[in-house]
C-alpha positions as CSV (number, residue, x, y, z in Angstrom):
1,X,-21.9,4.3,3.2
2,X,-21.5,0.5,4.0
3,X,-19.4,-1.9,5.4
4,X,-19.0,-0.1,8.7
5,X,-17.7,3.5,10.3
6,X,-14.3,4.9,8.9
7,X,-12.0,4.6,11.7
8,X,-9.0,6.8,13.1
9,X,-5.5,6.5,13.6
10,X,-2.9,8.4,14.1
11,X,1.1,8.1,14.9
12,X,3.1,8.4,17.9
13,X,4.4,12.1,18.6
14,X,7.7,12.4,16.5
15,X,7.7,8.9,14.7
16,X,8.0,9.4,10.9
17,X,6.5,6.9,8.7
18,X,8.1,6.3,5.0
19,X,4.9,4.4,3.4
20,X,6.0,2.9,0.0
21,X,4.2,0.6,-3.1
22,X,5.8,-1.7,-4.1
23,X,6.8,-1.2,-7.9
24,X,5.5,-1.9,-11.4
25,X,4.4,-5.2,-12.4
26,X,2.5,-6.7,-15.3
27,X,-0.4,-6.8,-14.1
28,X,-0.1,-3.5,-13.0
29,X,0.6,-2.5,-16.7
30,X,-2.8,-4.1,-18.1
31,X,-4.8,-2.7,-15.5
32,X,-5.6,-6.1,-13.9
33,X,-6.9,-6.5,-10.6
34,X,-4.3,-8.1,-8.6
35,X,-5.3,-7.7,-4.8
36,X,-3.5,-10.5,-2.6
37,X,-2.3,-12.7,-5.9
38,X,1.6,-12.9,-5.9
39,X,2.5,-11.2,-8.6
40,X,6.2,-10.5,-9.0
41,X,7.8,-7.1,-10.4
42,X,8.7,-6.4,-13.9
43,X,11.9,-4.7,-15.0
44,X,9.9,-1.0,-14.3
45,X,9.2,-2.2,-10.8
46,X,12.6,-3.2,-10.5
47,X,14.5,0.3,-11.5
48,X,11.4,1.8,-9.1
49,X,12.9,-0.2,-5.9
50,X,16.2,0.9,-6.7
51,X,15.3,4.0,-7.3
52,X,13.4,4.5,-3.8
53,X,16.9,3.3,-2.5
54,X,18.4,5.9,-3.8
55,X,16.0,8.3,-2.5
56,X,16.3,7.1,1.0
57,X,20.6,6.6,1.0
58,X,20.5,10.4,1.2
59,X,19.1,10.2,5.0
60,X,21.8,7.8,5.6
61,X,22.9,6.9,8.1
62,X,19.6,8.0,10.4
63,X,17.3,5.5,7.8
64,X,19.2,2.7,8.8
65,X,17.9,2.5,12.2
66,X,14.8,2.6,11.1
67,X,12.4,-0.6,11.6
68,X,11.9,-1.9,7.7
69,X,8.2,-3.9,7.3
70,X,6.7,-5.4,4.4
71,X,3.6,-6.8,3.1
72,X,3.7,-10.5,2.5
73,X,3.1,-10.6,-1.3
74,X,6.2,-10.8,-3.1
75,X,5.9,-7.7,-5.0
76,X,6.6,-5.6,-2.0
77,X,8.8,-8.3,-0.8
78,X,11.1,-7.5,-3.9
79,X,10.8,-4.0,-3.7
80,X,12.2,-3.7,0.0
81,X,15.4,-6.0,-1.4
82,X,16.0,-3.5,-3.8
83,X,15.5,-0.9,-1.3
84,X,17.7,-1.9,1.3
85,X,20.4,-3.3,-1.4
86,X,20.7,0.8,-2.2
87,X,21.1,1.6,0.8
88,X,24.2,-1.1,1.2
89,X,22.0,-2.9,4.2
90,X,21.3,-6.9,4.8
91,X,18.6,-7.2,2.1
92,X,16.8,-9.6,4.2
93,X,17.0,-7.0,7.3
94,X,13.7,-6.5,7.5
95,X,10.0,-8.2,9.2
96,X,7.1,-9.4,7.0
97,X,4.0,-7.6,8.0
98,X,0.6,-9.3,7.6
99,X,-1.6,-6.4,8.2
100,X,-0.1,-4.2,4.9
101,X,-1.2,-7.4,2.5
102,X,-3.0,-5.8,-0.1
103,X,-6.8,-5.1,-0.6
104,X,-8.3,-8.9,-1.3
105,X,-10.4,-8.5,-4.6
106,X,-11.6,-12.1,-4.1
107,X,-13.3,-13.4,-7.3
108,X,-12.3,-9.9,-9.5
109,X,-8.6,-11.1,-9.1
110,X,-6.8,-11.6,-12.5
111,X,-9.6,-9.9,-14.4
112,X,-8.8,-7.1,-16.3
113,X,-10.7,-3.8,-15.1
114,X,-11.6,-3.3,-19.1
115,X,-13.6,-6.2,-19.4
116,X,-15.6,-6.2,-15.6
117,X,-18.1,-3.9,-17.4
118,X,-19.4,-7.1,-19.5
119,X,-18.6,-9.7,-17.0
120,X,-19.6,-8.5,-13.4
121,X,-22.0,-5.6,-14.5
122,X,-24.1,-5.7,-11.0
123,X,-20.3,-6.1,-9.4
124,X,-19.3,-2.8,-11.6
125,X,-22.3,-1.0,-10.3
126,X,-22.4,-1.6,-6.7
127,X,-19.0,-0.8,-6.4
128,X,-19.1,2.7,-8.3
129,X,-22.7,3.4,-6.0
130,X,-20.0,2.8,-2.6
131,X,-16.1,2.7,-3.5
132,X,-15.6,2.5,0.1
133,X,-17.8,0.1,1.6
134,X,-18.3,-2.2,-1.8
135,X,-16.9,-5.8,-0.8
136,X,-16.1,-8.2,-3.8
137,X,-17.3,-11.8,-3.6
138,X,-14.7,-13.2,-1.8
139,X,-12.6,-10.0,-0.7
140,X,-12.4,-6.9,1.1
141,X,-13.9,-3.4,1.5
142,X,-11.4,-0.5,1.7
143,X,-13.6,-0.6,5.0
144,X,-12.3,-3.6,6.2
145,X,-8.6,-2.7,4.9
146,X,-8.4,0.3,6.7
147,X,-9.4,-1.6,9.7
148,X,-6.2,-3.9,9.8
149,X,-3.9,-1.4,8.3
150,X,-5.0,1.2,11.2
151,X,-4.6,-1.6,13.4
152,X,-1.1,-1.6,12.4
153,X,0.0,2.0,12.7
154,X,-1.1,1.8,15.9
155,X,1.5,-0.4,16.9
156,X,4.1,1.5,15.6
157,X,6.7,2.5,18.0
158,X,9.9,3.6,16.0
159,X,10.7,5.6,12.8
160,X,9.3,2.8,9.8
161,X,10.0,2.1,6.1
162,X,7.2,0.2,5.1
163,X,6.9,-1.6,1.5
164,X,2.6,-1.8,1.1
165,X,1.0,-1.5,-1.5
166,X,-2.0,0.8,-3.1
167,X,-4.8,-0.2,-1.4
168,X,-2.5,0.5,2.3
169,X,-1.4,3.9,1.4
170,X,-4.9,4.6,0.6
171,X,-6.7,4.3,3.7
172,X,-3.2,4.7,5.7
173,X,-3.7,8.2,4.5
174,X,-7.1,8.1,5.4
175,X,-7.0,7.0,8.9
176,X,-4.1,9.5,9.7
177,X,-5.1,12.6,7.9
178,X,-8.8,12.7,8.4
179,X,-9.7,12.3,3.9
180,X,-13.3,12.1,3.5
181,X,-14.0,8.3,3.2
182,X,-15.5,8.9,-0.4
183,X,-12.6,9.9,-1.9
184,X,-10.2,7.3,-0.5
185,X,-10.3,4.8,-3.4
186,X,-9.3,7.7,-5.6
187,X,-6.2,8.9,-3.8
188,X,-3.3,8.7,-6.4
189,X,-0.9,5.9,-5.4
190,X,2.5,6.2,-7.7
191,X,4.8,3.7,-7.2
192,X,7.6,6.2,-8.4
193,X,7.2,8.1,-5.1
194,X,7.8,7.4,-1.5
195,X,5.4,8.8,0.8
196,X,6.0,10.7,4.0
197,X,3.9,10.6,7.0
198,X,4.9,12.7,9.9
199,X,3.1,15.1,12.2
200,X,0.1,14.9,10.6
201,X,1.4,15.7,7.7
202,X,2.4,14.0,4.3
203,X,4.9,14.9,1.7
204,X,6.1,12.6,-1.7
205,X,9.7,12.7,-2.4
């Protein structure tokens, strides 16, 4: 494997992390690789964010002392809006979180994964030879994601909604539940679903 040993992470005893992607966009829908471009929701993404609001209202009122994050890219931005609208909180109540930016897929970005096969076949190939340690021209390995994203979760000191994205739930899951590196990339990463991270332990609701 390339681009460097996995590394660990874990949470503070009793913290519970709610780990969500942000929802749907076009992009999304055509299978085009998006990484760090700001791409805003559609009108799926949209009744996703509300729906994870919904979701999370029943904890009320506990969820809203939790600390809210999201990644930078206006996708997730969106989504945690939506979120916190739901749960009748300041929608701007929440910190912007550089670490949970999404995978960079440097010069791949706005190509559709259909047509790579043709236009970056050596690009196609190394990647499927080393999902995990591949690094685009220009971007990131899951490697090097999982080294900022564990970064973060090891600064986490309270209870945390977090609005990420694919790539970040990934190798969040990972770091913190010991997945065999090769199998990362492949983790399923619905953006219907909020994930659940406590004790060593992960649940979708």
């Amino acid at each position: 494997m390339s681009g460097g040993a996995a590394t660990t992470a874990s949470l503070k005893p009793g913290l519970t992390l709610y780990l969500i992607r942000h929802g749907e966009t076009d992009w999304n829908r055509e299978a085009r690789y998006q990484g760090q471009r700001d791409i805003p929701l559609n009108d799926t993404g949209k009744a996703q964010g509300r729906r994870h609001g919904g979701v999370l209202k029943t904890l009320m009122p506990a969820i809203a002392e939790f600390d809210f994050v999201a990644s930078p890219l206006q996708r997730a931005i969106e989504t945690m809006r939506l979120i916190r609208e739901g749960l009748g909180l300041d929608p701007d109540g929440f910190r912007i979180v550089p670490d949970i930016a999404e995978l960079s897929y440097g010069q791949w970005e706005g190509e559709l994964a259909g047509e790579l096969p043709l236009k970056d076949p050596e690009g196609v190939a190394a990647k499927a030879a080393d999902p995990y340690g591949w690094r685009p021209n220009g971007g990131e390995s899951y490697h090097d994601l999982e080294v900022r994203v564990s970064k973060w979760l090891g600064t986490l000191d309270q209870n945390t909604v977090a609005v990420g994205h694919g790539g970040v739930s990934r190798v969040a899951r990972g770091a913190l539940l010991g997945i065999d590196r090769t199998l990362v990339p492949f983790l399923e990463v619905p953006q219907d679903k909020i994930l659940k991270l406590a004790d060593a332990k992960m649940r979708w609701l």
